[in-house]
N, C-alpha and C positions, 0 to 999 in steps of 0.2 A: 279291638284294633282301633288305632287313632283312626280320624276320617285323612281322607288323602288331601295331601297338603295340594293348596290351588297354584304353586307357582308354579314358574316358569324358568326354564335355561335349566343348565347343566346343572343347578345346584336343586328346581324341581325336579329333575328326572332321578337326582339320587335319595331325593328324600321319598318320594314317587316310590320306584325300588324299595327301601327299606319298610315300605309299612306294606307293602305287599308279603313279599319274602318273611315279615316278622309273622311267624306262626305262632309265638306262644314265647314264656319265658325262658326255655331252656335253652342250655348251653347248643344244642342243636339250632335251633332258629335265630339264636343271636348269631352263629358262625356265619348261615346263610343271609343272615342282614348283611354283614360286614364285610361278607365275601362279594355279594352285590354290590356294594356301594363300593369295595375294590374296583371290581368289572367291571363299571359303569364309566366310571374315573377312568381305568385303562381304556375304553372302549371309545369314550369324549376324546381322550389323548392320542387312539391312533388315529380317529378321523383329522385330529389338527394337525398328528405328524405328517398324514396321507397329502393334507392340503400342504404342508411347508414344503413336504417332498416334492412333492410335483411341481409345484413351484420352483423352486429350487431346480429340477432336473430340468424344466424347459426355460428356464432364466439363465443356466448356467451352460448348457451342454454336457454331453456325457464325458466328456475329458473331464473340466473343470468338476464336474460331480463326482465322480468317481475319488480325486484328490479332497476333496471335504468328506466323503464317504469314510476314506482311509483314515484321517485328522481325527474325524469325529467321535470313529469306532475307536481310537486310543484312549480319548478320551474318557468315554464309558468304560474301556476295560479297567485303565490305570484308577478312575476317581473311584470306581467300586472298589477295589483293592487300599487302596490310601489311610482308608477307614484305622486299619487293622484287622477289621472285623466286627467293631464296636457297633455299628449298625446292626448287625446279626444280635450279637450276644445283647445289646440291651435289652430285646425278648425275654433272653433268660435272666439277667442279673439285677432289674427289675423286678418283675414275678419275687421273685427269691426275697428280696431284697422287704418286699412289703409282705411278703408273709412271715418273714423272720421280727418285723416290725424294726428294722435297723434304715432309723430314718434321718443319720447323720450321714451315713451310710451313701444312702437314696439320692441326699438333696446335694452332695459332693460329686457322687455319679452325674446329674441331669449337667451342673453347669460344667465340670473338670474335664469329662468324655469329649464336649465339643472344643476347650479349649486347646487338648491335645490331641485331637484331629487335623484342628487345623495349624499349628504348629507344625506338627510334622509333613502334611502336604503342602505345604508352604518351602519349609526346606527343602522336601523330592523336587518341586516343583521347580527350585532355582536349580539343583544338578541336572533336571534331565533339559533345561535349558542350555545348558553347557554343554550337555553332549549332543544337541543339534547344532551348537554351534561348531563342535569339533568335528563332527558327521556333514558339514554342510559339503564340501567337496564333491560326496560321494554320492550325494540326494539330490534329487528332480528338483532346479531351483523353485520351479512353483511350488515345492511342498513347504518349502522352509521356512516362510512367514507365517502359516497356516499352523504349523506343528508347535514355534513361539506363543501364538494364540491360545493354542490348548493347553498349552504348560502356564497361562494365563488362569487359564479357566479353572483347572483341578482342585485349587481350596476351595472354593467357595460351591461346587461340586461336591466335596467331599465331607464337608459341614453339612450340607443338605440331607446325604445319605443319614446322616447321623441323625439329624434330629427328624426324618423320618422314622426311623427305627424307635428312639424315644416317645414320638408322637404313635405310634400303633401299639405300643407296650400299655397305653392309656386306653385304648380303642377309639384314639382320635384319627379315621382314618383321613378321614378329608383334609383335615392340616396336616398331614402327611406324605399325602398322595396328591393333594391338586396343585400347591407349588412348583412341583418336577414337574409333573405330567399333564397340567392342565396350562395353567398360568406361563411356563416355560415354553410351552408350544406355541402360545398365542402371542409371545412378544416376541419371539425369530420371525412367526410371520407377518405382526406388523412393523418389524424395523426394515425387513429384508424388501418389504412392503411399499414400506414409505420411502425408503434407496432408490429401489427400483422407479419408481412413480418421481424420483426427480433425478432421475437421469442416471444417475452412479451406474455403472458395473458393477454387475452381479458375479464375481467369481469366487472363487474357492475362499479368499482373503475374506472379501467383504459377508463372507455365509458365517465364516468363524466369529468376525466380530462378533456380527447380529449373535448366535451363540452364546458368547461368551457372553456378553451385554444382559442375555437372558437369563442366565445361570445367575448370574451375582444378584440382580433384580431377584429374583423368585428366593432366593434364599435369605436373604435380608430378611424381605415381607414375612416369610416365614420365620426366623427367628424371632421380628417383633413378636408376632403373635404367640407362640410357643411358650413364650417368657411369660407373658399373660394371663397365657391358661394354665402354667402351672404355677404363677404365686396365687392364684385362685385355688388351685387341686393341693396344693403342698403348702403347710405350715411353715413358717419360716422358725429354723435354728441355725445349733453349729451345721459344718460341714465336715464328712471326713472322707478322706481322698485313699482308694486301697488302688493304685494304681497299678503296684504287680498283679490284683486279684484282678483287677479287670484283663490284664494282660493274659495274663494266662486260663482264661475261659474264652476268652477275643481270638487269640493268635490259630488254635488245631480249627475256632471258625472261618479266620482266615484262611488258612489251607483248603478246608471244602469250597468256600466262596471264591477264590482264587484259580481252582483248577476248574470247577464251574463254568467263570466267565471266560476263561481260555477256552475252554472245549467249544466255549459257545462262539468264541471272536474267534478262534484259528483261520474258520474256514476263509473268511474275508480280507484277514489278513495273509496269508499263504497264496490267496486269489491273487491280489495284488503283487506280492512279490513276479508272478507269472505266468500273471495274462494284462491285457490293456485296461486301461481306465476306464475302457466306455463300458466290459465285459463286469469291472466291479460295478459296476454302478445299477446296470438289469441285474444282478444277483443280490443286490443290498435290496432294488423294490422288490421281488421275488420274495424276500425274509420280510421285509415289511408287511407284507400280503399277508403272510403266515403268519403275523405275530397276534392276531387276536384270539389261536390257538393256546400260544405261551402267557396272556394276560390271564388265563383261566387259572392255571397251573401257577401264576402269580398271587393272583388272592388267593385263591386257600394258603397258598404258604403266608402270607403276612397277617392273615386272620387268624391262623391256626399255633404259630410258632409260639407265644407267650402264652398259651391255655396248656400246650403239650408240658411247656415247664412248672404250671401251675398243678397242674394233679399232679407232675410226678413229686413235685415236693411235701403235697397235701399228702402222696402215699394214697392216693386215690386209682390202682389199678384198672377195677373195671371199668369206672367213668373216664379212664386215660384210652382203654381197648376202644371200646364204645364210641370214643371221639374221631378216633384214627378211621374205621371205619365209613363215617359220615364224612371224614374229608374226601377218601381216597374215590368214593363213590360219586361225589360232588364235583371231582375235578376230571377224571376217566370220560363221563356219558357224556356232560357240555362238553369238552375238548374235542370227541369222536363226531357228536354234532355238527361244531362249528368248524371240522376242518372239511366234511360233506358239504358245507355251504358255502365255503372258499375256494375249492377246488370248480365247484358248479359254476364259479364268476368269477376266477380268476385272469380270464383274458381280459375282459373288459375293465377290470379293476389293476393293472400292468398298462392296459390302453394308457388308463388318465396319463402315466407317468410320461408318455409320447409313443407313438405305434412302434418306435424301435425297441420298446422293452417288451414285447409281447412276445418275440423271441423263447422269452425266459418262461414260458408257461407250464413247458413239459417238467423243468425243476422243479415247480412248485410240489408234484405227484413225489419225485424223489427224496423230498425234504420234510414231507409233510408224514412220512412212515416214521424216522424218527422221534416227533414232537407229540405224535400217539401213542405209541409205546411208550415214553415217560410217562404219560398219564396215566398210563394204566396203573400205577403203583401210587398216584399222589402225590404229595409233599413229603415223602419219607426222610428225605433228609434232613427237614429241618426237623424231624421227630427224633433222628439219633442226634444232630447237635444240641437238643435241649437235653436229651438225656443223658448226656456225656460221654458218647460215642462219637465223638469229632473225628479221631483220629484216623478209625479205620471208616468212616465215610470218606474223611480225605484220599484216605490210600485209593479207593473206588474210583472218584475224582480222576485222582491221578491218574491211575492206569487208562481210564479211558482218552483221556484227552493227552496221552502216550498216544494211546491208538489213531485218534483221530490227526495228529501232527504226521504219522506215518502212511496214515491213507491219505492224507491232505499232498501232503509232496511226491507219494506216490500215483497219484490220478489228476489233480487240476492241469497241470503241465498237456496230461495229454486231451483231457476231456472238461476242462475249464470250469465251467459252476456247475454241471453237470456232476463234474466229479468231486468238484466240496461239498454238494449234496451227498452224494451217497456217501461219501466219508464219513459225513457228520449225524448221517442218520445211523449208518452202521457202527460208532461208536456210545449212539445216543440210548441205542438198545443195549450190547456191552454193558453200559452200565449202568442200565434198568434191572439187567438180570445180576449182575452183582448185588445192587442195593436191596434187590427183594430177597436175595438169599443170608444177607449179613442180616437184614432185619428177622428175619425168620429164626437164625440161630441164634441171635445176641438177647432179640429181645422175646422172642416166639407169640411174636403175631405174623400172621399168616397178609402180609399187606399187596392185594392184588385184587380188581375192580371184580373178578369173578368168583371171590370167595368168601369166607368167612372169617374176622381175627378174632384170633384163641390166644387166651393168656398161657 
């Protein structure tokens, strides 16, 4: 093992991690490198979110928070969606792509994927500008500058996702991951920072600039570099563009990824249709709280998704079985860990946000059954979308987050975050238990943290 690197900051803690975690050469300790240096990344990222949040929640008030809350959350649903999908599938089409050795192929994909990403959310992006402007009648005029902002924001959002995707197909996770989740954090809070500090008002408007300001910053920087390291990594030739093949391995990923982040956004969106702003605003820190749960269940899937495509095209079964195993194992135990040591702090960690969010503590307990039970099965889905089981993961998708829109409008109304949790946890199992059963017959591994998989 190398000796441990001496630096310092976020980018010693993640090299730090890696030469720990690195047990050896195999595909096993490379995941746990990677999956660490994920984790670390998400983990650097919610402390800087925790610091904007709170910031934000006591610069702005819970009205005014609450409406940036709602903005913001569009944002993340719509810019992950915008993709196509192409985010996802570069995992797999990639993989594919250099064991086929089709490297006109390859170098057509890296630049063409981003230029018809952004194309296309570009254009979403001027309709659904038009439709706030036709909707404006009918909307909280504080939202409507806020909502222009984010329809702002989405390409260069949705560019990002993209060469994320591309960037961990390389196992570059750090140029993948630290522009959104590191770098991104850090310039909201010092725009929102430097505002504040000379005078500006802090509200919902001036939160989305700062946002937006940061999205296009962080994604730039990352393109420079991205470009760099792969005229390094890739030969220069022709290019060739199969842009229905990309479409059509993208779009059934879009469907999973799409009903996904819906299951995942309903609740707080449904919140907001019908309770006050201050009410969304202690249920967004609430989620916040809990998301260093969801970071786990993050890296393995972003570590794991282009290796699952890689045996399966190598026709490597057992080292395919063998893999699934170490993730689902990897992401179950820490997730059960770290949601025991959130629950044990989560008043005081709701405190930072201002004593009126501590309210929201008992949620935590009802939200937090959901985001465990997923874990217990893994990253299984990005195991049926590499292996070409999109369709009916999506259907899974679907149906749960059917469910959850149905207990969402059925219980917030009367029992407010209270009852977007249990909505969402009670869906979150739903379709836990779906995807371990479709995995079990489609592919017959047995994928569940207290078992064994069998080919």
């Amino acid at each position: 093992m190398d000796a441990e690197p001496a630096t310092t900051g976020p980018a010693g803690l993640i090299a730090r991690l890696r030469a720990r975690l690195a047990g050896g050469s195999s595909e096993a300790s490379l995941t746990r490198r990677l999956a660490g240096t994920i984790f670390i990344i998400r983990v650097i990222s919610a402390g800087l979110a925790y610091i904007s949040q709170v910031l934000l929640a006591r610069w702005m008030g819970t009205s005014d928070y609450g409406i940036y809350v709602y903005v913001w959350t569009w944002v993340l649903l719509l810019g992950s969606m915008l993709d196509f999908g192409i985010s996802a599938s570069a995992q797999k089409i990639i993989p594919e792509y250099r064991t086929r050795a089709e490297h006109a192929l390859l170098r057509g994909f890296l630049s063409g994927s981003r230029w018809l990403t952004f194309a296309a959310s570009a254009l979403v992006s001027l309709g659904l500008a038009g439709i706030v402007r036709l909707a404006s009648p009918w909307l909280d005029p504080a939202e409507v500058l806020p909502l222009y902002i984010g329809c702002m924001t989405l390409p260069a959002f949705v560019v990002a996702n993209t060469q994320d995707g591309i960037a961990r197909s390389h196992d570059w996770m750090q140029l993948g991951l630290m522009p959104q989740f590191i770098i991104r954090q850090a310039l909201i809070i010092g725009i929102t920072a430097c505002a504040f500090l000379l005078g500006y008002h802090i509200g919902a408007v001036a939160a989305m600039v700062a946002s937006a300001g940061a999205v296009w910053i962080a994604m730039t920087g990352q393109m420079v570099v991205l470009n760099r390291k792969l005229a390094d990594h890739i030969e220069p030739g022709p290019k060739a563009y199969d842009v229905g093949g990309w479409l059509a391995v993208s779009l059934p990923i879009l469907l999973v990824e799409s009903f996904y982040l819906l299951l995942s956004y309903t609740d707080v969106l449904v919140l907001q249709q019908f309770r006050p702003s201050d009410e969304v605003g202690v249920y967004f820190a609430v989620v916040k709280t809990l998301a260093l749960v969801s970071f786990i269940h993050y890296a393995m899937s972003a570590t794991t998704a282009h290796r699952f495509a890689e045996y399966n095209a190598s026709g490597d079964k057992a080292r395919l079985s063998a893999y699934v195993t170490h993730a689902i194992n990897w992401t179950f135990w820490p997730s059960l860990a770290a949601t025991i040591v959130l629950l044990a702090f989560g008043k005081p960690l709701l405190w930072l946000f201002g004593p009126q969010f501590t309210v929201g503590y008992d949620i935590m307990f009802v939200a937090a059954i959901g985001l465990v039970v997923r874990s217990a099965i893994g990253p299984v889905e990005r195991l049926l979308n590499m292996l070409g089981q999109q369709k009916i993961c999506a259907l899974a998708y679907a149906l749960a987050f059917v469910m959850n829109v149905v207990l969402c409008i059925a219980l917030v109304p009367r029992y407010g975050g209270h009852g977007a949790a249990a909505a969402t946890s009670i869906s979150l199992s739903f379709e836990t238990v779906l995807l371990f059963w479709i995995v079990r017959r489609r592919l017959g591994l047995h994928v569940l943290a207290f078992g064994k998989s069998t080919n």
